[in-house]
N, C-alpha and C positions, 0 to 999 in steps of 0.2 A: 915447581916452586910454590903453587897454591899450598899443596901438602905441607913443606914447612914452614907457609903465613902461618898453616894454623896453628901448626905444633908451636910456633916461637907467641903467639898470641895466648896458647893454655900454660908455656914453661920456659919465660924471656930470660930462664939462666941456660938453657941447653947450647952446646956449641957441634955443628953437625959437619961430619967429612962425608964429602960426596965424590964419588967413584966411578967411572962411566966404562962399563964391564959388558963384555958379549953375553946374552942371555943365561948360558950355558955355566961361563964363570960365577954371574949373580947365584946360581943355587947352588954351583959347588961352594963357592964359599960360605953362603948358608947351611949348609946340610955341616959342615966342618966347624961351626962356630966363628968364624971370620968376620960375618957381616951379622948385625942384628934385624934386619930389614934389608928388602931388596924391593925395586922399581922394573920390574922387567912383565915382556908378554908372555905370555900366559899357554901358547898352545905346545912345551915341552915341560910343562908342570907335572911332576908324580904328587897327586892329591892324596896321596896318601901321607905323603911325608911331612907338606906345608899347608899352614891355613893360607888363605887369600882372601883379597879383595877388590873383586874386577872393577876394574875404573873407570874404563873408559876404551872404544875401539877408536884406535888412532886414525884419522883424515890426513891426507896426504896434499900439500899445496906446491905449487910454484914458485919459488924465491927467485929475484930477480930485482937489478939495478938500473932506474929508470932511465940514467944517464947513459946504457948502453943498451938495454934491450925496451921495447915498449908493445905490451899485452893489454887490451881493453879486460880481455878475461883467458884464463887459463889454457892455453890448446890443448885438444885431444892429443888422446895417446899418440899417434902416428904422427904428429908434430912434434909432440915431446921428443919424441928417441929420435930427430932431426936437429935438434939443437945442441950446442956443446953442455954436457952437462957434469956437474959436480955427484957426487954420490958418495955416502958413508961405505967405509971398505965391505966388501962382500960377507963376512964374518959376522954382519949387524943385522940384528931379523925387520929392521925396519927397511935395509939395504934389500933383503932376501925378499919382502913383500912388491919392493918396486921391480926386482927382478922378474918375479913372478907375473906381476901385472903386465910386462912388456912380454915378455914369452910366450903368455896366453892370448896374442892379439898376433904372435908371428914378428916381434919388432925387437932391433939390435939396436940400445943405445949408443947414442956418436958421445963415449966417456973422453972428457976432457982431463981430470981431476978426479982420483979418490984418495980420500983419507980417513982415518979414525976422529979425527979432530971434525967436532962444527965450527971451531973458532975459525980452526983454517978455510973451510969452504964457505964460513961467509966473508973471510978475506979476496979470495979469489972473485965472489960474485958482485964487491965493492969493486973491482981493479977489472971487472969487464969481461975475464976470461970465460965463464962461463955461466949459467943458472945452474939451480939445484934444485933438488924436489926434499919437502922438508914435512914435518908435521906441522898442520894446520892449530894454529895457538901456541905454538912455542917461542913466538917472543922476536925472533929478529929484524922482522919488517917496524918494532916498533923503536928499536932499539936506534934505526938511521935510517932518516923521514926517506931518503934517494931507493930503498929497499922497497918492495912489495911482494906480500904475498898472497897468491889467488888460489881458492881453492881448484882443484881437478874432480871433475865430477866423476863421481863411483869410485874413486879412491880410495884406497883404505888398507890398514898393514893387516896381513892374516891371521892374528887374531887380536885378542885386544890385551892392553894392561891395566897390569893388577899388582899391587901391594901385596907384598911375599913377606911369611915369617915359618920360620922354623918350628914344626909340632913338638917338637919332643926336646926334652930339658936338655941341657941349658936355657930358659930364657930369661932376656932381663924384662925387670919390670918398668921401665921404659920403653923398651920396644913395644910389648903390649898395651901401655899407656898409648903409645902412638898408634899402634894399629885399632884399638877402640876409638879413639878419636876420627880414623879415618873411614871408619863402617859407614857414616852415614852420607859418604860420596861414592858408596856402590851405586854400581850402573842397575838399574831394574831392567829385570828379566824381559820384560815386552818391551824396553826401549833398542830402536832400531842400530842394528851392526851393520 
């Protein structure tokens, strides 16, 4: 959402459709002309094909409703995959990142809930059934004060996201309006992944 404060801040007439696509679809339907911009990570990018611009390496938090679960601070992994837990379908590289994190530690999440939907899995973690593991900054602990979200330390999805555009013409020049505007929220090269 910061991306389009800023975009509606430089162009308060644009009106934006937003798409919540597995990584994989974001570039097909870039590479296709579909999509004018894409929000996706970054580690099955042909760089050859699209500019980019790395955003940010996602942190991964514990989402949880105080009126059923209560955490002074985040548990380790081997507590985590102990609780019932929500998770985005297998298919989502931010899914695939927490998979990988438990499997490199030898640990089977106790899955309560998966879905493609965040709406749905923060309904579930309002109604008690389970917590979820979410991105750190994305909004829903602030959205209903009963939510919290703590970070898990050395969490983090496998790689990082990045602002995708299509190299090669078609482009609009709005999209590149936007993707200029957004250069100067690249991540620098020595800040820590």
């Amino acid at each position: 959402m910061s991306l389009l404060k800023r975009y509606s801040a430089q162009h308060p007439q644009l009106r934006y459709q937003l798409s919540v696509l597995s990584s994989e679809a974001i570039l097909e339907r870039l590479a296709s002309n579909a999509l004018d911009l894409g929000l996706s990570y970054l580690d099955r990018l042909d760089r050859s094909q699209f500019d980019f611009i790395e955003l940010a390496q996602t942190r991964i938090g514990l989402l949880f409703d105080r009126r059923h679960f209560d955490f002074a601070q985040a548990p380790d992994w081997a507590t985590l995959a102990q609780l019932p837990l929500g998770l985005l379908s297998s298919g989502m590289h931010f899914r695939q990142s927490i998979d990988h994190a438990l499997r490199s530690r030898g640990l089977t999440p106790r899955l309560r809930l998966e879905s493609d939907s965040v709406h749905s899995l923060l309904q579930a973690v309002g109604a008690g059934l389970c917590c979820a593991l979410m991105p750190l900054d994305s909004g829903p602990d602030q959205l209903q004060p009963q939510l919290c979200l703590l970070p898990i330390e050395d969490a983090r999805t496998l790689a990082p996201l990045g602002l995708i555009m299509r190299r090669n013409a078609p482009r609009s020049a709005l999209a590149e309006a936007c993707f200029a505007l957004a250069a100067p929220l690249a991540r620098a090269p020595d800040e820590p992944r």
